[in-house]
N, C-alpha and C positions, 0 to 999 in steps of 0.2 A: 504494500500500500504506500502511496507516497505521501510525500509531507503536506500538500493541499486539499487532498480528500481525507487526510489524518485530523484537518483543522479543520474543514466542514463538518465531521461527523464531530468534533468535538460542542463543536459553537451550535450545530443541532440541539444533542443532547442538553446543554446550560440550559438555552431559549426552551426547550420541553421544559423541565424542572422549576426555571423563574417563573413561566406560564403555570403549572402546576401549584407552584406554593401561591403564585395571586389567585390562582381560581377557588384555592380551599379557602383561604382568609373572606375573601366575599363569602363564599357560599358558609361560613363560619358566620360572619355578620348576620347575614340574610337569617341564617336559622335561628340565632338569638332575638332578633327583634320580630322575627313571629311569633317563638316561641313566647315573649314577655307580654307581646302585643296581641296575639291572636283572642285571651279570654278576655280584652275588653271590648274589643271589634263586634258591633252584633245591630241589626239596624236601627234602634233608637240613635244607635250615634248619628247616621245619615239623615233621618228624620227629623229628629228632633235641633231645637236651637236653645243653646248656651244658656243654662241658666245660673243662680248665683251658686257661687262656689265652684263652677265646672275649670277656670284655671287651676284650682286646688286637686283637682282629681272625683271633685264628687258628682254631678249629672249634668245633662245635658248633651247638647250634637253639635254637629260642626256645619249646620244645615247652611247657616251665616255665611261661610266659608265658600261652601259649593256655588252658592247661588251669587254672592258677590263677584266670584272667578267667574262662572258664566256672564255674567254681565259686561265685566269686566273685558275678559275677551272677546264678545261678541262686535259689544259697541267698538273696540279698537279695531276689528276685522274692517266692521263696517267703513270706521271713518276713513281707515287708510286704504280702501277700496274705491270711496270715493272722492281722496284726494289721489291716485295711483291713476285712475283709468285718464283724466286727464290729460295729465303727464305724456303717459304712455303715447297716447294719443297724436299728443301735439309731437312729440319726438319722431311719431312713425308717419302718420298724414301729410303735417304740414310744415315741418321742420324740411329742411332741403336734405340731401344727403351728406353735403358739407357743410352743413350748417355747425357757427362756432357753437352757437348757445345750446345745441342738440348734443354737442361733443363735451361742450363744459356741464350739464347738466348730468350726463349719463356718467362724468367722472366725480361728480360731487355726489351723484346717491354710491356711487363704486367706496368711493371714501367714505360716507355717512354709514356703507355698509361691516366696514369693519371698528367701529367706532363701539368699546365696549359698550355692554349695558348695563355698569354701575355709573357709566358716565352720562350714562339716558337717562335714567334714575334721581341720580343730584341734579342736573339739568331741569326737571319735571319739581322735582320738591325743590328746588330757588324759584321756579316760575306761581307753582303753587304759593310760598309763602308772600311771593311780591304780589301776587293777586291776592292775598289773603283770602284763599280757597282752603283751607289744612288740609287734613286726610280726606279728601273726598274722592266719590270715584269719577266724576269729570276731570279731577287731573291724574287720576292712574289712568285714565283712557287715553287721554293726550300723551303720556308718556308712552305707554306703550304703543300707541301710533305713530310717535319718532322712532320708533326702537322698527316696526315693522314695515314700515312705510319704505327705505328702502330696498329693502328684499323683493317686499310684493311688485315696486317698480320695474326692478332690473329685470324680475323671473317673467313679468309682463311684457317686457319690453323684448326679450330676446324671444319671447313665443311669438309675438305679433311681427319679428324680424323674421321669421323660419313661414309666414304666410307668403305661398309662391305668386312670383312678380305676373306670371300669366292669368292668375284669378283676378289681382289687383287692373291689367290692362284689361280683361275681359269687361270690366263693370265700367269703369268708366270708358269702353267701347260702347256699350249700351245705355251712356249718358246719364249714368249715377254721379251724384255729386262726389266731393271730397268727405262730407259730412256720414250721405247714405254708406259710401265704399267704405267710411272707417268704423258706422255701428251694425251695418249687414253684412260684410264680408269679413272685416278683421276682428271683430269681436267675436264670432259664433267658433 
């Protein structure tokens, strides 16, 4: 055997092993916090909402919880769906192909998209305390709309870029506007 296939089957084997000891430690985690969590878990938690003492460990659900997060995400889907289609829109319709502001724009959500999200976070609670908004959920909506807003743009923008140029000449062959061609051909 020679010395490179002597040090692949070695650096094999490690990588098995480091893989092996992090799989047990999870799956060591995982079965402790069933095991401590599983005899409180039962559906009054899910139904029911928080009553006094339930920070303490004594009753109540986390009904509060669920339904704020749906709220919460939903409205944020919503709003940066329709601040997004906009966008999209103008970048793919009526922006030219060398257009600066089309190119500057798709590089500023590329940058807004790696931009953490403790930074979107702080960003949302200074705005929330300068509007003296506190915890509400109109400013965790907002905040999470900056956080999803550029994703949902770019993932938009490069689906409505993969719509083929022959659908786009066929409609406005057939004397659809700029307007029809971009919410009957490039949206469906």
């Amino acid at each position: 055997m020679n010395r490179k296939l002597l040090e692949e089957k070695a650096a094999g084997c490690l990588m098995k092993a480091a893989s092996l000891i992090i799989l047990s430690v999870l799956a060591l985690i995982l079965a402790t916090i069933l095991l401590k969590g599983l005899p409180a878990l039962n559906l009054d938690m899910i139904t029911k909402t928080p009553r006094g003492g339930f920070y303490l460990g004594k009753e109540g659900g986390i009904l509060n919880a669920i339904v704020g997060s749906l709220y919460l995400a939903g409205g944020a889907t919503l709003l940066s769906l329709l601040l997004s289609l906009p966008i999209v829109l103008y970048l793919n319709v009526f922006a030219g192909k060398r257009s600066y502001l089309a190119a500057f724009t798709r590089f500023s959500l590329d940058v807004l998209w790696g931009v953490p999200s403790i930074v979107y976070g702080a960003f949302g609670f200074t705005i929330m305390l300068f509007l003296g908004l506190r915890a509400s959920l109109l400013g965790g909506m907002i905040a999470v709309t900056l956080l999803v807003l550029p994703i949902m743009s770019r993932t938009m923008d490069e689906v409505m870029r993969m719509v083929p140029a022959e659908l786009l000449d066929a409609s406005y062959a057939l004397g659809a506007t700029r307007v029809e061609t971009a919410f009957k051909v490039m949206t469906r």
